[in-house]
N, CA, C, O and CB atoms as a CASP TS submission, in Angstrom:
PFRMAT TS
TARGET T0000
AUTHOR 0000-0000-0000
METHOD Language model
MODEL 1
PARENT N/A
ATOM      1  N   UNK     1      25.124 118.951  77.175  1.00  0.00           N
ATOM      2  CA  UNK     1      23.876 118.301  77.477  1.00  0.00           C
ATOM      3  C   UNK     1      23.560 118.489  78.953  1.00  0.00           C
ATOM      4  O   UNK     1      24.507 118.600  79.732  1.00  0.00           O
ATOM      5  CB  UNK     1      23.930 116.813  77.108  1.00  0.00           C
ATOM      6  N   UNK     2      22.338 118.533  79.396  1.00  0.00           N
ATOM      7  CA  UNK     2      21.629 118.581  80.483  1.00  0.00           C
ATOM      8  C   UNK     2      21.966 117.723  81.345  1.00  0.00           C
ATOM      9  O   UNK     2      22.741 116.894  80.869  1.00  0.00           O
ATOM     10  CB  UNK     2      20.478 118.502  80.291  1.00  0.00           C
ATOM     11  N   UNK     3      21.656 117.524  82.673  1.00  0.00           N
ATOM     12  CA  UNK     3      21.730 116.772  83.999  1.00  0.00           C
ATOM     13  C   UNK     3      20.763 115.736  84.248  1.00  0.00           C
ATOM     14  O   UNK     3      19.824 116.348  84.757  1.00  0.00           O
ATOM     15  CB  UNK     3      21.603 117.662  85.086  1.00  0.00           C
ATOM     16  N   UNK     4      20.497 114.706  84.192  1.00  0.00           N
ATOM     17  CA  UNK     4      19.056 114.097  84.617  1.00  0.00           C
ATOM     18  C   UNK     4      18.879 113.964  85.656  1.00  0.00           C
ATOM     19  O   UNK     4      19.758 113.493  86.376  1.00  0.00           O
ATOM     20  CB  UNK     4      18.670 112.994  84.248  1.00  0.00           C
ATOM     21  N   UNK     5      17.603 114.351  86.160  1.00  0.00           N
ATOM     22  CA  UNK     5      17.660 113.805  87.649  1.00  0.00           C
ATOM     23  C   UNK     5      17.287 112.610  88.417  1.00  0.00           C
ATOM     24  O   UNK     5      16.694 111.766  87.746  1.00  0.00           O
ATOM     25  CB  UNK     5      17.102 114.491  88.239  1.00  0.00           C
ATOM     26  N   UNK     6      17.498 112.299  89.756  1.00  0.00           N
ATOM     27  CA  UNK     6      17.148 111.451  89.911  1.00  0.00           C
ATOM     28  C   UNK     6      16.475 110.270  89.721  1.00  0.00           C
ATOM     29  O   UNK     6      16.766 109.079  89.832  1.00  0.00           O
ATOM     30  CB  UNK     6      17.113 111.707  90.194  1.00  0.00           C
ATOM     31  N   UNK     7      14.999 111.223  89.243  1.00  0.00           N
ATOM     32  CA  UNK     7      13.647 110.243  89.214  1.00  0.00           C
ATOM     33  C   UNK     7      13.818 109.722  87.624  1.00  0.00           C
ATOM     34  O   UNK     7      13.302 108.648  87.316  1.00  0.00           O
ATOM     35  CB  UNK     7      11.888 111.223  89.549  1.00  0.00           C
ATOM     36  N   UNK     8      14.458 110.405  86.751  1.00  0.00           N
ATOM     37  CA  UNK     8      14.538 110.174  85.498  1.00  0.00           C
ATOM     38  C   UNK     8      15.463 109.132  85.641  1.00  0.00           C
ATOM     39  O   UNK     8      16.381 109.166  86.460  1.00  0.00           O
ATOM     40  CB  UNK     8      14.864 111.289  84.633  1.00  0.00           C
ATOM     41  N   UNK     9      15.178 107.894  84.607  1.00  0.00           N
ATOM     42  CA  UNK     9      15.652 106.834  84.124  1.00  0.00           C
ATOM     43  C   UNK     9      16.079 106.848  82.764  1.00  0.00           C
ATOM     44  O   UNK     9      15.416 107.478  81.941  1.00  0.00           O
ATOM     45  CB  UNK     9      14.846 105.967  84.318  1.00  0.00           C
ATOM     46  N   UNK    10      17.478 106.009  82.310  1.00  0.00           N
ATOM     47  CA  UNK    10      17.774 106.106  80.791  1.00  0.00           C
ATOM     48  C   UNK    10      16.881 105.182  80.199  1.00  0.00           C
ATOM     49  O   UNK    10      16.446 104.261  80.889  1.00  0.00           O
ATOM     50  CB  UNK    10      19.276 105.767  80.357  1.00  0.00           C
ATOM     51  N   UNK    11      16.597 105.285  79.189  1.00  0.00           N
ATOM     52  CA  UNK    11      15.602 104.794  77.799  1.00  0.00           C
ATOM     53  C   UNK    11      16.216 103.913  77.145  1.00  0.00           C
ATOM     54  O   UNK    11      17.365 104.231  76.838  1.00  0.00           O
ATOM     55  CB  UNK    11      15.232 105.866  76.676  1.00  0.00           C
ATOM     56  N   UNK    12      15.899 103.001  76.847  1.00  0.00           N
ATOM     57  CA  UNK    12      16.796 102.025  76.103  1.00  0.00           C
ATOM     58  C   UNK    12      16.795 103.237  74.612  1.00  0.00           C
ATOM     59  O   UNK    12      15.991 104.167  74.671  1.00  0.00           O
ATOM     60  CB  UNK    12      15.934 100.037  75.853  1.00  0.00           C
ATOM     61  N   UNK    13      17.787 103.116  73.277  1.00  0.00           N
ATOM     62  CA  UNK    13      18.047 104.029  72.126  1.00  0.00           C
ATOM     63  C   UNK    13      16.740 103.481  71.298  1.00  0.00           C
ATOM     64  O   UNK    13      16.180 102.404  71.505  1.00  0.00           O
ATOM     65  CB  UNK    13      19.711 103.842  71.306  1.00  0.00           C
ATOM     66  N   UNK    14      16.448 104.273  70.504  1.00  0.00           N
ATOM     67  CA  UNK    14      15.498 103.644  69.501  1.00  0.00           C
ATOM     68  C   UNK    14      16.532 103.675  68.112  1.00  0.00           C
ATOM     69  O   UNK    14      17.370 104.557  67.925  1.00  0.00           O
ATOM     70  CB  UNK    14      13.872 104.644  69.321  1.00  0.00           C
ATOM     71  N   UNK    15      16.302 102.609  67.260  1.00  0.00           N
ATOM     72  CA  UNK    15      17.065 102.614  66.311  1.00  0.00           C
ATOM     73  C   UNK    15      15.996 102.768  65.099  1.00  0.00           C
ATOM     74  O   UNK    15      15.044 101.988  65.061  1.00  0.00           O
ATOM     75  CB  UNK    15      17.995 101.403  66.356  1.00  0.00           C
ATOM     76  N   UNK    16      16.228 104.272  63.617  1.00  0.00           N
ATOM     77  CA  UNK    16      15.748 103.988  62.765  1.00  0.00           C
ATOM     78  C   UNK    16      16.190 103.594  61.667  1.00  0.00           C
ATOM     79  O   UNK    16      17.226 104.156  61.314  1.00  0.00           O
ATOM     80  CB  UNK    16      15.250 104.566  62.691  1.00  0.00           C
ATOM     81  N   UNK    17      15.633 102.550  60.746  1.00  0.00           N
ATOM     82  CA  UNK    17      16.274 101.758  59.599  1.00  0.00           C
ATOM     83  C   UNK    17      16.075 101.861  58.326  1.00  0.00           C
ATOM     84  O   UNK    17      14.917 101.970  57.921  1.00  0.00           O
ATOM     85  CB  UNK    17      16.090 100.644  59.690  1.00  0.00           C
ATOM     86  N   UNK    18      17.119 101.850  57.461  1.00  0.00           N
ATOM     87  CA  UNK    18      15.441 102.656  56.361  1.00  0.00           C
ATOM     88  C   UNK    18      17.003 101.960  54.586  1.00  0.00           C
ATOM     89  O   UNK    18      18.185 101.636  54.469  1.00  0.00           O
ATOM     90  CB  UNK    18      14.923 106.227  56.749  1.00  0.00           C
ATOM     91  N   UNK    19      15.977 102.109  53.884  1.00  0.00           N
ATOM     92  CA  UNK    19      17.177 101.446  53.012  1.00  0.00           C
ATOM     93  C   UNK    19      18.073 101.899  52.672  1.00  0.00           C
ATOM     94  O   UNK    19      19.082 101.306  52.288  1.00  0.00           O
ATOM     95  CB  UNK    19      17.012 101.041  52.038  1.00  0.00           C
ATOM     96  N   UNK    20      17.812 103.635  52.772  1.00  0.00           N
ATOM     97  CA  UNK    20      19.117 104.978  52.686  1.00  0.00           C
ATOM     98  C   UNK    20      19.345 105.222  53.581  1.00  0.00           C
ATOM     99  O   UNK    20      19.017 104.697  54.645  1.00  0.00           O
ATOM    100  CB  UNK    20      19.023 106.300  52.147  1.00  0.00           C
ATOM    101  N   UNK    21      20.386 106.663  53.230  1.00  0.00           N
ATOM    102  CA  UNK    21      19.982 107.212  54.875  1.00  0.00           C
ATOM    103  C   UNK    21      19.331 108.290  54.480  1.00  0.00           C
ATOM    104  O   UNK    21      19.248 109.022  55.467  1.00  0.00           O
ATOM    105  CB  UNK    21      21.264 107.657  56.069  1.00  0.00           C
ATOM    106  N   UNK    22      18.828 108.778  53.574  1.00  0.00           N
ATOM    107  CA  UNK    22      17.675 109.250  53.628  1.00  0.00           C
ATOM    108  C   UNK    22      16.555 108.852  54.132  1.00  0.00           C
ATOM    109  O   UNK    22      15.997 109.655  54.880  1.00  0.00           O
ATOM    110  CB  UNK    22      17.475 109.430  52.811  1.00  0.00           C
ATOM    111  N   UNK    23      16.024 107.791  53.939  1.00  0.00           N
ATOM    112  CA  UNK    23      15.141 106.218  54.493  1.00  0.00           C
ATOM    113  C   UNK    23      14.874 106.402  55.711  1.00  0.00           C
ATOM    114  O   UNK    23      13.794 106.720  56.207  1.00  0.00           O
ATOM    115  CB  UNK    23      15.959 104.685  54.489  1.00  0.00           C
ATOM    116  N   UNK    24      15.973 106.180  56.266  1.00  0.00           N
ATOM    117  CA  UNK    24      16.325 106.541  57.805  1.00  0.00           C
ATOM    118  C   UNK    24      15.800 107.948  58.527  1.00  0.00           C
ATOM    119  O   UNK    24      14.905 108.151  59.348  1.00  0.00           O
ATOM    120  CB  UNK    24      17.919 106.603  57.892  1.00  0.00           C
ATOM    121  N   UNK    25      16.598 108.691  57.965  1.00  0.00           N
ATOM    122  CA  UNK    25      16.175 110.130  58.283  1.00  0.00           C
ATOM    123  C   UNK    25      14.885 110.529  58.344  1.00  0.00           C
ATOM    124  O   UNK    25      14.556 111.256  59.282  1.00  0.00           O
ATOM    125  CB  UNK    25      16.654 110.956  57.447  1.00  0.00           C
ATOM    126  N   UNK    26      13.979 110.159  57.426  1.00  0.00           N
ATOM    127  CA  UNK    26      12.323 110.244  56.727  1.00  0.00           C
ATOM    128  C   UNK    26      11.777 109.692  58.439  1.00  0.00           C
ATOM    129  O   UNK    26      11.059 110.338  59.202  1.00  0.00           O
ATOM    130  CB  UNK    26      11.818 108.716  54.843  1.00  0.00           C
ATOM    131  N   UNK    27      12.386 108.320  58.684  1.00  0.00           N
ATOM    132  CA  UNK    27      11.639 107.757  59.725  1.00  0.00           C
ATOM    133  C   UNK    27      12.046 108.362  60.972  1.00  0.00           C
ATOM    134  O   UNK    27      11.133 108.575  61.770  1.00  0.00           O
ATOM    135  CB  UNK    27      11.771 106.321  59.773  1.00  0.00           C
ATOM    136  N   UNK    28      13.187 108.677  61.303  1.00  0.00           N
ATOM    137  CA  UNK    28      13.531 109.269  62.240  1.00  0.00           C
ATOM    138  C   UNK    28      12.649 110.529  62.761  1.00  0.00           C
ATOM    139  O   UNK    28      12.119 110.625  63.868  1.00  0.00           O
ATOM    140  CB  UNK    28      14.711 109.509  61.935  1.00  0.00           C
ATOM    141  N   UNK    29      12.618 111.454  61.722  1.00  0.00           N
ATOM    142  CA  UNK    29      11.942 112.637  61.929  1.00  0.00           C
ATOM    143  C   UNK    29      10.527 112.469  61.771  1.00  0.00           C
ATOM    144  O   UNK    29      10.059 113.464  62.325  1.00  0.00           O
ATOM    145  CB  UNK    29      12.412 113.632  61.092  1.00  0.00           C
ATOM    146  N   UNK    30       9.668 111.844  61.372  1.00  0.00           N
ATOM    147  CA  UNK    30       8.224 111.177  61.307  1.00  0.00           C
ATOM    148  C   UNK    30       7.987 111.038  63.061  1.00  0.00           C
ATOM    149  O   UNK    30       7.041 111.546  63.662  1.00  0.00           O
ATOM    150  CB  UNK    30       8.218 109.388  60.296  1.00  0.00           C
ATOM    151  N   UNK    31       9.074 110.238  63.678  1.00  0.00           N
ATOM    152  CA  UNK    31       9.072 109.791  64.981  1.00  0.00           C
ATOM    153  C   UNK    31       8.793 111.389  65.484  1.00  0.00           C
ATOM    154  O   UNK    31       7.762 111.902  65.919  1.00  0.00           O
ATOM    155  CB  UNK    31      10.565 108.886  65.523  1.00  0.00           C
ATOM    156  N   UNK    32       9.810 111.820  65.303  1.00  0.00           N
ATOM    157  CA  UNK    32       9.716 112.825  66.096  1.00  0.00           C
ATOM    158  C   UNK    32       8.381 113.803  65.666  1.00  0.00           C
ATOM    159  O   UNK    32       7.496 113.936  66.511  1.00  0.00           O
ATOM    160  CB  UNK    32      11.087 113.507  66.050  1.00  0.00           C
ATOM    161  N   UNK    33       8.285 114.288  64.727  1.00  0.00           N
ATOM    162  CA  UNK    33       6.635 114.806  64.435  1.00  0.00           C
ATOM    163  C   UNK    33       5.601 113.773  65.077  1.00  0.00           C
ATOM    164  O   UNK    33       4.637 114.432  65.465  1.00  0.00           O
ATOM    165  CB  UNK    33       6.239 114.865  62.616  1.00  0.00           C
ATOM    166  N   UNK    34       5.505 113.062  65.217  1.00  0.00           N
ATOM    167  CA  UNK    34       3.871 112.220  65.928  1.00  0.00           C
ATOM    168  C   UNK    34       4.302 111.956  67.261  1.00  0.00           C
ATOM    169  O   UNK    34       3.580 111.378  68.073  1.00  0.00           O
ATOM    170  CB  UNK    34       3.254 110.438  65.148  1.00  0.00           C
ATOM    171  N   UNK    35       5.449 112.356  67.515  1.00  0.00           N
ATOM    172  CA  UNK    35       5.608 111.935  69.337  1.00  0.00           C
ATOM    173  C   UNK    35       6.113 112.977  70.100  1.00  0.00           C
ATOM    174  O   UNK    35       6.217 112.772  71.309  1.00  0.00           O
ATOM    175  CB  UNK    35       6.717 110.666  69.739  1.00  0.00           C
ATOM    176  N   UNK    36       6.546 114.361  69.520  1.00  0.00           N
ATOM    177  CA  UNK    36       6.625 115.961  69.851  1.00  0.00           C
ATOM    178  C   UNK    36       6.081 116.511  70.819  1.00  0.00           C
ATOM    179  O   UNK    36       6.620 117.508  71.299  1.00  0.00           O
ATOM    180  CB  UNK    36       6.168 116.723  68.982  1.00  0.00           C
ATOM    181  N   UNK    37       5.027 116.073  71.292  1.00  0.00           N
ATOM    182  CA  UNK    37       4.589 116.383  72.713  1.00  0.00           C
ATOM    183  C   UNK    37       5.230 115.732  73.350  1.00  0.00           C
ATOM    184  O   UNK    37       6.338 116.175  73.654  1.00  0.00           O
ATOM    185  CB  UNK    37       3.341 116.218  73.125  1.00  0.00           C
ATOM    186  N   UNK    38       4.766 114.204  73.906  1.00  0.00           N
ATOM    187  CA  UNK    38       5.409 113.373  75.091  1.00  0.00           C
ATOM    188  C   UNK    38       6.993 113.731  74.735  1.00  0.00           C
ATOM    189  O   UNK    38       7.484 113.853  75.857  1.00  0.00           O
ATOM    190  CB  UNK    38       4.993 111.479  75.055  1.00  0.00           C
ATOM    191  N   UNK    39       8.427 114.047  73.429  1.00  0.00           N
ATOM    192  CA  UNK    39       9.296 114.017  73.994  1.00  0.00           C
ATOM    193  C   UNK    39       9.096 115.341  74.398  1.00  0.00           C
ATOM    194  O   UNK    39       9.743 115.149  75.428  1.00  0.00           O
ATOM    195  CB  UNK    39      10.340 113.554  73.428  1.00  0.00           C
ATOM    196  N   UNK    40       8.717 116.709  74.512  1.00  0.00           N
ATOM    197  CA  UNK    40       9.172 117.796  74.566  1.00  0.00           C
ATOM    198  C   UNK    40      10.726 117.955  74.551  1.00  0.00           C
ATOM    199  O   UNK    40      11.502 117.688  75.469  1.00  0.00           O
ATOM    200  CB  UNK    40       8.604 118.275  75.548  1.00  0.00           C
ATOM    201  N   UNK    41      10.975 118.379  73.479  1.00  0.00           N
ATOM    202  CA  UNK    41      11.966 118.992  72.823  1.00  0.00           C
ATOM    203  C   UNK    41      12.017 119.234  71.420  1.00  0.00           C
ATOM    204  O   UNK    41      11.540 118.353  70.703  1.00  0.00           O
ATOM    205  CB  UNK    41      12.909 118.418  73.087  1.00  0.00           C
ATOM    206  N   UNK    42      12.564 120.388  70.809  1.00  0.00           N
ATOM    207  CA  UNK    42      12.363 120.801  69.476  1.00  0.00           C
ATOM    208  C   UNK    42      13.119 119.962  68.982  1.00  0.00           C
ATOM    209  O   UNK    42      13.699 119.135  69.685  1.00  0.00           O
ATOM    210  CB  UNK    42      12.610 122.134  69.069  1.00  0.00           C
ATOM    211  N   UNK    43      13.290 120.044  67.274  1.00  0.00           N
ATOM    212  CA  UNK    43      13.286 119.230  66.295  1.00  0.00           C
ATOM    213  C   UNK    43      15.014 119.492  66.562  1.00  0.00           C
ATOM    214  O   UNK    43      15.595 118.415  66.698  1.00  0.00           O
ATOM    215  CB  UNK    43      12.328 119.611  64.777  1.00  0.00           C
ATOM    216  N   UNK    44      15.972 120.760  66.665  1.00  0.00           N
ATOM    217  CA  UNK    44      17.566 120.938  66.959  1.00  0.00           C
ATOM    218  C   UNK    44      17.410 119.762  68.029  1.00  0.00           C
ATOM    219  O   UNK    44      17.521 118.700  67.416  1.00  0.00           O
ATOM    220  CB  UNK    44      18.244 122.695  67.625  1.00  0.00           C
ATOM    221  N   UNK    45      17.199 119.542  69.376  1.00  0.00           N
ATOM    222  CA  UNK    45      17.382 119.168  70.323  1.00  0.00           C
ATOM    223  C   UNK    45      17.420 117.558  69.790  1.00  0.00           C
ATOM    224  O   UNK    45      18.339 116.750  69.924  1.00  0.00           O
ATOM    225  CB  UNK    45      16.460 119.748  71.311  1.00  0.00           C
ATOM    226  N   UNK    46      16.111 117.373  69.144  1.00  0.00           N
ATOM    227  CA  UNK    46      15.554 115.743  68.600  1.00  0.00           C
ATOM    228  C   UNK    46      17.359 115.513  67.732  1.00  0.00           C
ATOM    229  O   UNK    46      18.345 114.793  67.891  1.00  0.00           O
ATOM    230  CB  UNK    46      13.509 115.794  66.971  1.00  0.00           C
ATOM    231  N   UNK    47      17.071 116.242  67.133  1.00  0.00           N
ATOM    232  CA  UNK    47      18.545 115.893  66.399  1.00  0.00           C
ATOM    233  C   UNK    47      19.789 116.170  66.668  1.00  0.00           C
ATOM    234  O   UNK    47      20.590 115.863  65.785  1.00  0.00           O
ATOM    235  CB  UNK    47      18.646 116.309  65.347  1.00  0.00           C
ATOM    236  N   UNK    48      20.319 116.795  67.889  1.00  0.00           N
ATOM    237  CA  UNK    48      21.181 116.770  68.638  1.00  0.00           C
ATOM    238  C   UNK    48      21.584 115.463  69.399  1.00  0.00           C
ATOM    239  O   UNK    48      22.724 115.221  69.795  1.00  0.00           O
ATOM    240  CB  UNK    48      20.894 117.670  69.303  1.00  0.00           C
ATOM    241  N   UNK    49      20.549 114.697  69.543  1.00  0.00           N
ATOM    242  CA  UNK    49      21.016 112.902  69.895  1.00  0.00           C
ATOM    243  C   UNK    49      20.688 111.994  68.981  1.00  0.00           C
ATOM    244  O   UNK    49      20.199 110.888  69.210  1.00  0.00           O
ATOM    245  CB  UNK    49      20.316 112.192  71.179  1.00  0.00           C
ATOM    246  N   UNK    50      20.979 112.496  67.846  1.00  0.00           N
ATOM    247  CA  UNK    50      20.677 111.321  66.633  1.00  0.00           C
ATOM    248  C   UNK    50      22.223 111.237  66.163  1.00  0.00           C
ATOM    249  O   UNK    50      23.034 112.107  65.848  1.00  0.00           O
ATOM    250  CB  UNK    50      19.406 111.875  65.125  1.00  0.00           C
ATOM    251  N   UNK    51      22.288 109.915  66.242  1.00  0.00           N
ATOM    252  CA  UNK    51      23.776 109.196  65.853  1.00  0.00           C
ATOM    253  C   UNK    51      23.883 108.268  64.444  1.00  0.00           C
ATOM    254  O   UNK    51      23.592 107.072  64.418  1.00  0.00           O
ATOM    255  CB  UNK    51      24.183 108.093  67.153  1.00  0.00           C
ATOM    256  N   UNK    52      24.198 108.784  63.667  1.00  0.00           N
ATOM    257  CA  UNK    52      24.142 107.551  62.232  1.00  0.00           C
ATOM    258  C   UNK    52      25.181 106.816  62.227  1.00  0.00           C
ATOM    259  O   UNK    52      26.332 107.252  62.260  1.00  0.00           O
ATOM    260  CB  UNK    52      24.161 108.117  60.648  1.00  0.00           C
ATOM    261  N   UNK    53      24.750 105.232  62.171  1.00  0.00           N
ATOM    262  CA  UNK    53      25.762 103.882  62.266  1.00  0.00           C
ATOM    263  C   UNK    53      26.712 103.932  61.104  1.00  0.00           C
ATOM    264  O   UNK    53      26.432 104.508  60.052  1.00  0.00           O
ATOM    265  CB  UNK    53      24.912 102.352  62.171  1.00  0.00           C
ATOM    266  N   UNK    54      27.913 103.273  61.342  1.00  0.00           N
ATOM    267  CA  UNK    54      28.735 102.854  60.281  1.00  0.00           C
ATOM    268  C   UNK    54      27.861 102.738  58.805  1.00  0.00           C
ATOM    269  O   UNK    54      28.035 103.284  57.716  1.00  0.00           O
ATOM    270  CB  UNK    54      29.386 101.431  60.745  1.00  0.00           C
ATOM    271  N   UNK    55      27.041 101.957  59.201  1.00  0.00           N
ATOM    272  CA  UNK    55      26.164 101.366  57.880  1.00  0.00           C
ATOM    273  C   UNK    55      25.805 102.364  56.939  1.00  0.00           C
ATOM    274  O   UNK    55      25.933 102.281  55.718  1.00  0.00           O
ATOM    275  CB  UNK    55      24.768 100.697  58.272  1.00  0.00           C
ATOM    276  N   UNK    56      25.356 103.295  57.580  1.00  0.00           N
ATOM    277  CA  UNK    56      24.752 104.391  56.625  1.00  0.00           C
ATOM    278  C   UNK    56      23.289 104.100  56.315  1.00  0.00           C
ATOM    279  O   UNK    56      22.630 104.817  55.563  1.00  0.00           O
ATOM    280  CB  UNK    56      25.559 104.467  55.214  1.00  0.00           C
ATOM    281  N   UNK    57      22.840 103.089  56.886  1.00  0.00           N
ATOM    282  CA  UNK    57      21.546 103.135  56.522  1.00  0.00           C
ATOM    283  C   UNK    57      20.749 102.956  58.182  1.00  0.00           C
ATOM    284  O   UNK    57      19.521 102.887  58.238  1.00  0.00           O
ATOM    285  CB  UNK    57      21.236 101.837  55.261  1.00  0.00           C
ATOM    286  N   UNK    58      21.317 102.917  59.030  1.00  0.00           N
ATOM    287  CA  UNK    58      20.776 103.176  60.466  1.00  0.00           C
ATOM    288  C   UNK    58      21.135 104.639  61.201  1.00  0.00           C
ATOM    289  O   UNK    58      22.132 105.342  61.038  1.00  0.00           O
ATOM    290  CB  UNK    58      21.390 102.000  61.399  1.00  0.00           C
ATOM    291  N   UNK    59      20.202 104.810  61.897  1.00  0.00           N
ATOM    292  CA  UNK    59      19.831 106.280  62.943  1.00  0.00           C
ATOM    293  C   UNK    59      19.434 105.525  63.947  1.00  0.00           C
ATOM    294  O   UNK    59      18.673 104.560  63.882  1.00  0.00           O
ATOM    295  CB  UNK    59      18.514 107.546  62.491  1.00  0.00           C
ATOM    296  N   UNK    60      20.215 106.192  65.353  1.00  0.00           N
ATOM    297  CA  UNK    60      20.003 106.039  66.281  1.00  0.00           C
ATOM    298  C   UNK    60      19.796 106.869  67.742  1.00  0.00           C
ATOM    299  O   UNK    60      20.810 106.892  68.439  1.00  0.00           O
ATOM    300  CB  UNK    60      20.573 105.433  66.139  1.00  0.00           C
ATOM    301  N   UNK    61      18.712 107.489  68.237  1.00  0.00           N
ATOM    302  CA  UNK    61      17.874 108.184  69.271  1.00  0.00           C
ATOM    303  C   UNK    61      18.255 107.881  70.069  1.00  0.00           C
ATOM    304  O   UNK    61      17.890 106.737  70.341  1.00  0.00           O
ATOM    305  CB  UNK    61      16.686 108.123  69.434  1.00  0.00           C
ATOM    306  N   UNK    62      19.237 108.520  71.097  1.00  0.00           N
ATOM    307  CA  UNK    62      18.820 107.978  72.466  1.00  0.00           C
ATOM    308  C   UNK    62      18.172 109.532  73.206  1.00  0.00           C
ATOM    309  O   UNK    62      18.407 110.709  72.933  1.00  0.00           O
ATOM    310  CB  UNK    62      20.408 107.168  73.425  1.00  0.00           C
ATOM    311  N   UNK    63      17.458 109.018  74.029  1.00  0.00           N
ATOM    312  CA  UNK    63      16.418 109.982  74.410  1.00  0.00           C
ATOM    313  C   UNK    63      16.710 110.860  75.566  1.00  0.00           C
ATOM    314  O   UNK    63      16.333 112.015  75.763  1.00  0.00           O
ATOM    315  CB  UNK    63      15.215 109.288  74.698  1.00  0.00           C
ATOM    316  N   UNK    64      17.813 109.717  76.640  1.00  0.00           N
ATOM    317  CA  UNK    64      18.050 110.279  78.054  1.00  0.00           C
ATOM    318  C   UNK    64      19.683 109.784  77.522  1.00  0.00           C
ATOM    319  O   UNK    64      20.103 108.981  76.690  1.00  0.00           O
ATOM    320  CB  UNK    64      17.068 109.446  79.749  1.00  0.00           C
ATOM    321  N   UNK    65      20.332 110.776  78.535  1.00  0.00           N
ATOM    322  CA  UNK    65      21.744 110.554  78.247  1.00  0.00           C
ATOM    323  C   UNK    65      22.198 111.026  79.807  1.00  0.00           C
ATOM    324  O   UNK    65      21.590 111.780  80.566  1.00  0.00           O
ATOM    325  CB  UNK    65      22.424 111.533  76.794  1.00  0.00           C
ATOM    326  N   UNK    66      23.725 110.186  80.061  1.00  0.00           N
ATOM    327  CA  UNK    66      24.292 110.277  81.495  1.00  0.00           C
ATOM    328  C   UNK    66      25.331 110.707  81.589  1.00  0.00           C
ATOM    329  O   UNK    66      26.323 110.263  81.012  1.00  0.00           O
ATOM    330  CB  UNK    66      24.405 109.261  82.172  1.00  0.00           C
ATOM    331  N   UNK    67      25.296 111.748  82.413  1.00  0.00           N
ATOM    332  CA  UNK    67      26.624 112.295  82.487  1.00  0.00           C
ATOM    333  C   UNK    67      28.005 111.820  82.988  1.00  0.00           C
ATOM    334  O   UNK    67      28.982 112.564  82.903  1.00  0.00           O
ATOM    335  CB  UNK    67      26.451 113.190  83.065  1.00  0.00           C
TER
END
């Protein structure tokens, strides 16, 4: 993963919930199709920081990450 710089701040994670984890996934990637500009980064990258909870029915985004 990349370096952030300075001016960049971490993001609190977004968590998606869904009754599967299919459920989940559906919403996760929805996020990412309607918000694909402001994050710039492709859909590998979007899902390169997606973390699925114990539960199996949560996904979790974090957007900025620290080295």
């Amino acid at each position: 993963m990349g370096n952030l710089d300075k001016t960049q701040t971490r993001k609190e994670p977004i968590t998606f919930t869904g009754r599967t984890r299919s459920d989940a996934k559906r919403k996760a990637l929805n996020y990412w199709y309607m918000n694909q500009t402001s994050l710039a980064m492709t859909i590998r990258e979007f899902s390169a920081r997606l973390v699925l909870l114990p539960d199996g029915k949560s996904i979790v985004f974090y957007e900025a990450t620290t080295d």
